[in-house]
C-alpha angles and dihedrals in degrees: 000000000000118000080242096058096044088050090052092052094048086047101048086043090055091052104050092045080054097051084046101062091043095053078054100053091048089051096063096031091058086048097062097051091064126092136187111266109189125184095042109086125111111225113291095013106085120123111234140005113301127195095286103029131045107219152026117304091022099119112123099207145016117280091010100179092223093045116091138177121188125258143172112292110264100020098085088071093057102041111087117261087009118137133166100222122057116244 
């Protein structure tokens, strides 16, 4: 193999380590500005189990107080009927 080729590999392999890592980082970052909204779903969209049903999409009606999705941090408190604790 060239020495140029050999330069362009290691070049494309280091950059898409880098974007990688910063997908990654993203990733996380994104993760940890999310809160639990409940009181806010519309019936069989909710994110996770709630007391009467075991998985996602399982809320039987809309608003449903044990029922969340995940939103961004801080705007549960400003949508109508949001709260950040279930009931």
């Amino acid at each position: 193999m060239k020495k140029t080729n050999i330069a362009v590999a290691t070049a494309f392999t280091g950059l898409l380590a880098l974007g990688g890592t910063a997908l990654t980082t993203t990733t996380a970052v994104a993760a940890e500005e999310k809160e639990k909204c409940y009181g806010v779903v519309k019936a069989g969209k909710n994110d996770c189990a709630t007391k009467t049903g075991s998985c996602a999409g399982t809320a039987k009606s809309d608003a449903q107080k044990d029922a969340f999705l995940m939103v961004p941090k801080g705007l549960c408190d400003r949508l109508a009927g949001g709260s950040t604790e279930s009931k």
